[in-house]
LUMDRENKOL-29879 format. One record per residue (C-alpha): residue number from 1; residue in one letter; x, y, z. Coordinates in steps of 0.02 Angstrom, whole numbers, plus 50000, padded with zeros to 5 digits. Example, Ala and Ser with C-alpha at 12.3 -4.5 7.8 and 13.67 -1.06 7.14 Angstrom:
BEGIN
- nr; rest; east; north; up
- 1; A; 50615; 49775; 50390;
- 2; S; 50684; 49947; 50357;
END
This chain:
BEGIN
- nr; rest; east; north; up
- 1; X; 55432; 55314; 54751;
- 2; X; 55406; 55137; 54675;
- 3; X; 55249; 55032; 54736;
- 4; X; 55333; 54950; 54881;
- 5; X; 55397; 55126; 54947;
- 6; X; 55202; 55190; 54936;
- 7; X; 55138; 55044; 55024;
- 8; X; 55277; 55044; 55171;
- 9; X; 55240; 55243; 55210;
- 10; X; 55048; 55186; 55224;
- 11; X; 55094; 55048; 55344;
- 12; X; 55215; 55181; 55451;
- 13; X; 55078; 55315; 55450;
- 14; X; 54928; 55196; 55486;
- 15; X; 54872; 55240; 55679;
- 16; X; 54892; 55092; 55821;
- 17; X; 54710; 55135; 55848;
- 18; X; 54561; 55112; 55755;
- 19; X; 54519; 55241; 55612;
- 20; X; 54367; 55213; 55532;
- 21; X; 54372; 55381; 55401;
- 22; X; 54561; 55370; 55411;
- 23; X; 54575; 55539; 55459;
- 24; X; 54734; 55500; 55580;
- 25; X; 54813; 55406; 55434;
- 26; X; 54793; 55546; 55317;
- 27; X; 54864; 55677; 55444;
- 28; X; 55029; 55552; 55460;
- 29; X; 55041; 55553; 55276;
- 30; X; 55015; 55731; 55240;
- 31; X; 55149; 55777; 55362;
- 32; X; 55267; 55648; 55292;
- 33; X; 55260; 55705; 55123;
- 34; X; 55264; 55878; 55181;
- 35; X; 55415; 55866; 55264;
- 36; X; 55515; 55801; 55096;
- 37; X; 55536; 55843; 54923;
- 38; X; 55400; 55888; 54823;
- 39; X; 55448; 55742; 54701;
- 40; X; 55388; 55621; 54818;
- 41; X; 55225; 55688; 54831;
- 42; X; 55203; 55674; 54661;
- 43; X; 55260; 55499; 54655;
- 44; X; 55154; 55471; 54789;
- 45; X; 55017; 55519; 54712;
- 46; X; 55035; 55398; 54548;
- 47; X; 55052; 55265; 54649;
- 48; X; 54874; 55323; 54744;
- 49; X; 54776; 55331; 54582;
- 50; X; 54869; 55163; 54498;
- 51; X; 54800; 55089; 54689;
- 52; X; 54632; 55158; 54656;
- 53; X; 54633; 55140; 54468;
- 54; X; 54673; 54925; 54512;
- 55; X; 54520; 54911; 54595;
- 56; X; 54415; 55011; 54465;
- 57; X; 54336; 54839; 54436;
- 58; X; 54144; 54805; 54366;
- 59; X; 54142; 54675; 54526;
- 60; X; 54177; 54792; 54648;
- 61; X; 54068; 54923; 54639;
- 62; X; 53919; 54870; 54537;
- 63; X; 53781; 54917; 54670;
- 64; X; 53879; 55080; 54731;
- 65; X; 53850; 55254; 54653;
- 66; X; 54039; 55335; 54568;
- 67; X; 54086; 55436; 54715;
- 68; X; 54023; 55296; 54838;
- 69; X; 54128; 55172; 54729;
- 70; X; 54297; 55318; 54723;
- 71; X; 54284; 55320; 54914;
- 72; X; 54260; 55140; 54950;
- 73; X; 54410; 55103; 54848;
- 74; X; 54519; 55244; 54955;
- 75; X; 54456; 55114; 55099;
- 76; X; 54527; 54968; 55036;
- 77; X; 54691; 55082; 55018;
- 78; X; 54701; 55150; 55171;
- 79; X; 54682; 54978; 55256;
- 80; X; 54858; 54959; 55195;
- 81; X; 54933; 54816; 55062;
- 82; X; 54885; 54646; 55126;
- 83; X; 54710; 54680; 55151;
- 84; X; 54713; 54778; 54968;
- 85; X; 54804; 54623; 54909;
- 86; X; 54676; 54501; 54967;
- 87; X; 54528; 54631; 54884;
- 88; X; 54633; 54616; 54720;
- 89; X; 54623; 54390; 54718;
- 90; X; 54441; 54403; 54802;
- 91; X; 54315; 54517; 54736;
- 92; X; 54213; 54451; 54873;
- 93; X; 54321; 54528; 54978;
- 94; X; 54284; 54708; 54952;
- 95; X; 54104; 54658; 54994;
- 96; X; 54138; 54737; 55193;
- 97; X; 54208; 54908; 55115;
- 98; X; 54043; 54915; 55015;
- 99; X; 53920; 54860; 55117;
- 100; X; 53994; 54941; 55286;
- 101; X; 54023; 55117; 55192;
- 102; X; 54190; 55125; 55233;
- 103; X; 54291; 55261; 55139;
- 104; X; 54422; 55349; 55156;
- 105; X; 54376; 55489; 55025;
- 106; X; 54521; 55614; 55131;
- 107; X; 54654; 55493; 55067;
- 108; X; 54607; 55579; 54898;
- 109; X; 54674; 55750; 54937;
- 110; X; 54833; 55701; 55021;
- 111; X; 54945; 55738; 54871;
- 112; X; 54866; 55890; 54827;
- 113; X; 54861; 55976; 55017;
- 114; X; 55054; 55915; 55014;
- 115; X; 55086; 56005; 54856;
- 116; X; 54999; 56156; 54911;
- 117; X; 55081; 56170; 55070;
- 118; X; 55258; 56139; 55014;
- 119; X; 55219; 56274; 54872;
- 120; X; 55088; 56389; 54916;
- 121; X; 54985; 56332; 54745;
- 122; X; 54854; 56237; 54719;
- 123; X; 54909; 56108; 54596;
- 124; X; 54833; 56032; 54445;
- 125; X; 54843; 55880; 54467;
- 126; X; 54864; 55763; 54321;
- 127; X; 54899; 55587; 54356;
- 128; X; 54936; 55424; 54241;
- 129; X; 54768; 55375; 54284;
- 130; X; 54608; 55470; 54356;
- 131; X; 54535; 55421; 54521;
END
């Protein structure tokens, strides 16, 4: 799964309707990746923490506390790639995530409840780079 492959299963999973924790988004993707090979959820999750690990940016998330700043930044993700495009060229723009506590701190354990479904295992995850 390259980047443009991660971002186009966020668009087709993201709900018509709104989703403020991005609970409905996560169910979509979980049952995506569950439904194909286990490769994919592994590539799925790189590209989730090279996402996350893009906007791991002093700028960002000076004010918020680690977890607050992890889960903001699963926000940004979840509200699929323009908007997480237009946080990338604006820091200003990731001002809303921070300030209006949106996360989407489920998005984090997509990969690894995908894993454990398709293999009965909890997995170890170990990514390129830590959320």
């Amino acid at each position: 799964m390259d980047e443009n492959a991660f971002w186009q299963l966020i668009e087709d999973c993201k709900p018509m309707t709104p989703d403020p924790d991005a609970e409905q988004l996560v169910a979509a993707l979980t049952s995506r990746l569950v439904a194909g090979p286990l490769g994919t959820v592994k590539q799925f999750a790189e590209q989730l923490s090279w996402a996350l690990y893009r906007l791991d940016r002093r700028e960002y998330g000076h004010s918020l506390s680690g977890d607050a700043f992890l889960y903001t930044r699963a926000g940004v993700v979840a509200a699929g790639r323009e908007t997480y495009d237009r946080v990338l060229r604006d820091p200003a723009e990731f001002v809303p995530f921070a300030t209006g506590n949106v996360w989407a701190d489920s998005l984090l354990y997509v990969p690894d409840r995908a894993y454990e479904h398709i293999t009965g295992e909890e997995w170890g995850r170990r990514t390129r780079y830590s959320y």
